[in-house]
C-alpha positions in Angstrom: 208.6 118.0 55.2 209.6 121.3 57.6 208.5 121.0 60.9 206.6 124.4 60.0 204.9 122.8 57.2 203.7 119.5 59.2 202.5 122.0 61.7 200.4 124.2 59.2 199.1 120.9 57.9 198.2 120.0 61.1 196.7 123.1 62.0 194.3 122.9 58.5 193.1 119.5 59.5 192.4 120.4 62.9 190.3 123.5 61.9 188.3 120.8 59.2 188.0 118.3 61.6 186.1 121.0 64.0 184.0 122.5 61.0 182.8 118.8 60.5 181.6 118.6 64.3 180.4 122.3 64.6 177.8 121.1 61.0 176.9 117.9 63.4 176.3 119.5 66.1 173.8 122.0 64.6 172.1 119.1 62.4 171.7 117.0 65.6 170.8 119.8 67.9 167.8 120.6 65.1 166.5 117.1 65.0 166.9 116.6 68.3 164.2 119.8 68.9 162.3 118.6 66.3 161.8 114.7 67.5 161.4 116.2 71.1 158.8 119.1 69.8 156.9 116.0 68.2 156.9 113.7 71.7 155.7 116.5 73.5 153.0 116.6 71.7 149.4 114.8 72.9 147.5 112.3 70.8 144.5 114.5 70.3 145.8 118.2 70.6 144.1 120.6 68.6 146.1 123.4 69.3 149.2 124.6 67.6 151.4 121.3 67.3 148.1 120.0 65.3 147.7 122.9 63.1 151.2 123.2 62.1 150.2 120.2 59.8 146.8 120.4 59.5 146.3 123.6 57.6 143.0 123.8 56.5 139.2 122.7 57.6 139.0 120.6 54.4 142.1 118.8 56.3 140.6 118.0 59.1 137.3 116.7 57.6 139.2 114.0 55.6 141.2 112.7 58.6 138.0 112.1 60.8 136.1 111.1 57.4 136.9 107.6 58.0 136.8 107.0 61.7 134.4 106.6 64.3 133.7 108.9 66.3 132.4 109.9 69.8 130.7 113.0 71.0 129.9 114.1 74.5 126.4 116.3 75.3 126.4 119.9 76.0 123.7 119.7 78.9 123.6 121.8 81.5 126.4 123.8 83.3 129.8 124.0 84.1 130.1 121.0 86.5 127.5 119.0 83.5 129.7 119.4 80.9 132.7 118.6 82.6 131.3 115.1 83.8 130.3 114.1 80.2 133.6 115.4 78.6 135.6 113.4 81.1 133.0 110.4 80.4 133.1 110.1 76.7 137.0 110.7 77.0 137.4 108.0 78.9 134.9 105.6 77.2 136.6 106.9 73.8 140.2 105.9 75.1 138.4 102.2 76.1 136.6 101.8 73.2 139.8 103.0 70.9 136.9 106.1 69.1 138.2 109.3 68.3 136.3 111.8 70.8 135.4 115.3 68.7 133.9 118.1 70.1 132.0 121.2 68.7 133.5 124.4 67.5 131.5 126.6 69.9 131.9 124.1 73.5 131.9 126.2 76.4 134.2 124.2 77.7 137.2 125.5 75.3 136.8 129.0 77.1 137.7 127.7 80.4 140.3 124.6 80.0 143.2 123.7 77.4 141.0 120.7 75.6 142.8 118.6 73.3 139.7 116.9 71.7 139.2 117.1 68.1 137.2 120.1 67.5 134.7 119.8 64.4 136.1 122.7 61.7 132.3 123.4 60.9 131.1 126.1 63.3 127.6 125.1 62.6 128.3 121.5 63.7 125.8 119.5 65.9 126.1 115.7 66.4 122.8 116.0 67.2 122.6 113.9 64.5 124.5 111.0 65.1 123.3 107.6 67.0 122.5 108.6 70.6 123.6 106.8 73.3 122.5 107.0 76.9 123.6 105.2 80.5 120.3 104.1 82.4 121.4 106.1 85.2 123.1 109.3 85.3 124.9 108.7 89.0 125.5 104.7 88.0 128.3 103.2 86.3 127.0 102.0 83.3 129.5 99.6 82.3 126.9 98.2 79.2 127.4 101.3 77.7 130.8 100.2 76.4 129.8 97.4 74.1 126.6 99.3 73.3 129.3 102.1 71.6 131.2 99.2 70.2 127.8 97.5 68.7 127.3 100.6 67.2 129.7 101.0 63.4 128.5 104.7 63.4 129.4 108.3 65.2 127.7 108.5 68.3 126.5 111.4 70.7 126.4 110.1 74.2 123.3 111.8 75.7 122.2 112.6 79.3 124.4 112.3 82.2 127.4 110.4 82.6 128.3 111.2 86.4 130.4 108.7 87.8 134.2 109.2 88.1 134.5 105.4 87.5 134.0 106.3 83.4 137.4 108.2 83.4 139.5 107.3 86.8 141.9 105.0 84.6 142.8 108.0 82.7 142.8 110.6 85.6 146.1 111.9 85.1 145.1 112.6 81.5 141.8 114.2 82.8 143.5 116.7 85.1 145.9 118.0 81.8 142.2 118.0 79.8 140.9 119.8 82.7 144.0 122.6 83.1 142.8 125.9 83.1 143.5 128.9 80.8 146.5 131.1 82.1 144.0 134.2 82.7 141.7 132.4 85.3 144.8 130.9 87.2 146.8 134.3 87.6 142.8 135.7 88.5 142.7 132.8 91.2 146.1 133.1 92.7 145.7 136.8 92.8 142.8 136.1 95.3 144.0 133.9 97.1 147.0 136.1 97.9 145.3 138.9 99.0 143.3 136.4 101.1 146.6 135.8 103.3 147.6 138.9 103.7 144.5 140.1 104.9 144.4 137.6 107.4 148.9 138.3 108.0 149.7 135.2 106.5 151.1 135.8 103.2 154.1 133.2 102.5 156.1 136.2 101.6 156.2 137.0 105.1 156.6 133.1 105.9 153.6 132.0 106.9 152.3 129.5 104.7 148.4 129.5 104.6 146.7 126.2 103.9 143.7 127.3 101.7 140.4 124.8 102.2 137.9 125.7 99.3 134.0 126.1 100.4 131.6 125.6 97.3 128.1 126.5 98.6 125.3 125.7 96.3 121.8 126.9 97.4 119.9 129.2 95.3 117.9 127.3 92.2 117.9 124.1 94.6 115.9 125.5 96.4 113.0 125.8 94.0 109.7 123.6 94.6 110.9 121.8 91.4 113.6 120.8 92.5 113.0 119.8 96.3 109.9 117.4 94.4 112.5 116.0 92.2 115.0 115.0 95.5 117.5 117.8 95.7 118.6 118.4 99.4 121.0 121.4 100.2 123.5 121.3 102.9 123.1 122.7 106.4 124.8 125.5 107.9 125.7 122.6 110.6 127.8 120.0 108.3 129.8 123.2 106.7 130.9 124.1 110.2 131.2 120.2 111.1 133.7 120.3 107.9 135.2 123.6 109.4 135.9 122.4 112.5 137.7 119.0 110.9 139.9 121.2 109.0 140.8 123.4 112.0 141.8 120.3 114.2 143.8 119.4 111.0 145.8 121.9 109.5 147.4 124.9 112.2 146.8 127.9 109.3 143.7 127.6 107.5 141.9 130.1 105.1 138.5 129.4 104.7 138.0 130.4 100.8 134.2 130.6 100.6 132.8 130.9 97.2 129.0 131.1 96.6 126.1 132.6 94.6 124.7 133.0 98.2 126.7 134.6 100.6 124.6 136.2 102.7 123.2 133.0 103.9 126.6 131.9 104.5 127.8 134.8 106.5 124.7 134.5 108.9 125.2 130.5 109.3 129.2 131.4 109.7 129.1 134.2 111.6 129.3 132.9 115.4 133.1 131.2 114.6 135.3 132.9 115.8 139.3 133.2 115.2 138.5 131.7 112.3 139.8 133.0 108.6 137.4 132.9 106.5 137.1 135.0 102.9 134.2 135.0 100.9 134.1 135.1 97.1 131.4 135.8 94.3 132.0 136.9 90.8 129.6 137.7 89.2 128.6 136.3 85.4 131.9 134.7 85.6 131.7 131.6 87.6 135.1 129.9 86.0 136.6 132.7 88.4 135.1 130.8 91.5 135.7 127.7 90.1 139.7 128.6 89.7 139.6 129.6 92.9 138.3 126.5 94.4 141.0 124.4 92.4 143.6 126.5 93.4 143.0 125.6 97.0 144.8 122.6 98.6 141.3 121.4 100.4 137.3 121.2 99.3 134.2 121.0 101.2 131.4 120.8 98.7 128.0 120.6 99.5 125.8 119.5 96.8 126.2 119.3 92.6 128.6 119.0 90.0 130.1 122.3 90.3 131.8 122.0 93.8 132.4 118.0 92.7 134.7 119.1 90.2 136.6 121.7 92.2 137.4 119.1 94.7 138.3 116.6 92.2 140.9 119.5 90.6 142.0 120.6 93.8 143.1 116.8 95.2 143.6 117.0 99.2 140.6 116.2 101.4 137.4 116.4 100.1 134.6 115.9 102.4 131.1 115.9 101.2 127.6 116.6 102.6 126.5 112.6 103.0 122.5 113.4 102.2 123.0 115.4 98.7 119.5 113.7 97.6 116.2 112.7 99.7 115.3 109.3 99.5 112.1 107.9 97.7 112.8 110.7 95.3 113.5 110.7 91.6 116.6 111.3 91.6 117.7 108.6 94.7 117.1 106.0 91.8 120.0 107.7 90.0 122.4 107.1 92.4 123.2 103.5 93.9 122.4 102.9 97.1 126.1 103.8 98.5 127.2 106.6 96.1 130.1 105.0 95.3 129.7 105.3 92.0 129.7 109.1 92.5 131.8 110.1 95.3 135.6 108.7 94.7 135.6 106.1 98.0 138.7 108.4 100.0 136.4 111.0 100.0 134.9 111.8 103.5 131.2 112.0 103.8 130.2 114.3 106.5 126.5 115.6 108.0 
């Protein structure tokens, strides 16, 4: 054989050889998308990695058909809902239940959920075996093997407030709880104009540290509520808080967010050098409630709402240490401490 003729040879089988690698390469490149595509995808995500293989509604119906499910109320408010869809989560992933939740939960407008969402848009479990914790500021821990007792779907009713019901799971609950891309470009927005109206925009490097202030007042105040043992905060423990966070951190913006702000400005109004902004948007409190998360700090005062920001937020949290009067209805829903409702390295101020 020539030495031309080897080399042609040569030449042929290299160029097969890299076909052969270049077909390999794509057919491992695809399945290595598609297996990581499928491990990025969460156990109960209803969104588009779901649908791609559940298609229809009559698809959905027969893969719940034969398991038990779990079902979280839909009383009360923002803050409310949040504490019983973080409750039945967690006592779902305990109990091994498949949590569902309705088509219309107001929930799904503010936070990427990945629960099962029932296909019927008329759906209630309503209907299902109720289920209820003695206390709504206790940790109930009988209300596990009452679930498990149970071979049926069940609604868990009332209020499930105690972070002990989902802290094992946290890290899940802060993906359950992330919020829709519209509300956090809303937030930061806000918060950006906050610094540079008080010259500290990072841009211009200063680097604000924002502390989120949830004020709740207004229904609290009604003679329904005072007789059933709700106590508001005083314009004393916020600046208390203030003054902690001044001593702490050398830039802080004071991100004030409440359906009362002119009480707020009156009880605030005698600090001085001191950055504070105040916030109210009205008919959209998820707005607020971005805004709080999006701070680094909270000081709450009282209920559910500010909870929950400070919970999303992470930092310090301090919180007003005489949210309910004693001898009161609602003191026998909390224990004694209210460590069963405020996570222990929080820091209760008055």
């Amino acid at each position: 054989m020539s030495t031309r003729s080897f080399i042609l040879r040569h030449k042929r089988g290299l160029l097969c050889m890299s076909l052969v690698m270049m077909i390999m390469r794509i057919i491992l490149d695809r399945t290595s998308t598609h297996l990581s595509s499928k491990s990025n995808q969460r156990p109960n995500d209803t969104s588009s990695s779901r649908q791609s293989t559940v298609t229809t509604d009559s698809d959905i119906r027969k893969e719940l058909e034969n398991i038990l499910k779990l079902c979280p109320s839909s009383v009360g408010r923002l803050g409310n809902q949040m504490f019983a869809y973080a409750s039945t989560y967690g006592i779902a992933r305990s109990v091994n239940r498949t949590m569902v939740i309705s088509n219309d939960h107001i929930l799904r407008n503010v936070f990427k959920l990945t629960a099962y969402v029932m296909p019927n848009r008329s759906f209630s479990c309503t209907r299902w075996k109720q289920v209820a914790p003695k206390f709504s500021g206790r940790f109930d821990g009988n209300i596990y093997n009452r679930v498990i007792g149970n071979k049926c779907d069940i609604m868990l009713i009332k209020y499930l407030q105690s972070w002990k019901y989902f802290e094992k799971y946290k890290s899940e609950i802060l993906l359950e709880f992330s919020l829709k891309d519209e509300l956090k470009v809303m937030a930061d927005s806000i918060l950006h104009q906050a610094a540079k109206s008080v010259s500290m925009d990072s841009e211009e490097g200063n680097t604000a540290t924002y502390i989120g202030v949830h004020i709740r007042r207004g229904d609290l105040l009604f003679d329904s509520k005072v007789q059933f043992g709700y106590n508001v905060a005083t314009g004393t423990y916020i600046k208390h808080s203030i003054t902690y966070f001044l001593s702490k951190f050398s830039n802080p913006v004071f991100i004030v967010c409440s359906t009362t702000l002119d009480w707020a400005k009156e009880e605030l109004r005698d600090l001085t050098n001191v950055y504070i902004k105040y916030v109210y948007t009205k008919n959209r409190p998820e707005v607020d409630f971005a805004v709080l998360v999006a701070c680094n700090h909270t000081i709450m005062t009282v209920g559910t709402f500010g909870w929950w920001a400070g919970y999303l937020a992470g930092g310090d949290v301090i919180y007003y240490k005489y949210p309910v009067r004693n001898n009161s209805k609602l003191r026998e829903q909390l224990d004694s401490s209210f460590s069963d409702y405020f996570p222990s390295h929080w820091i209760g101020m008055g």
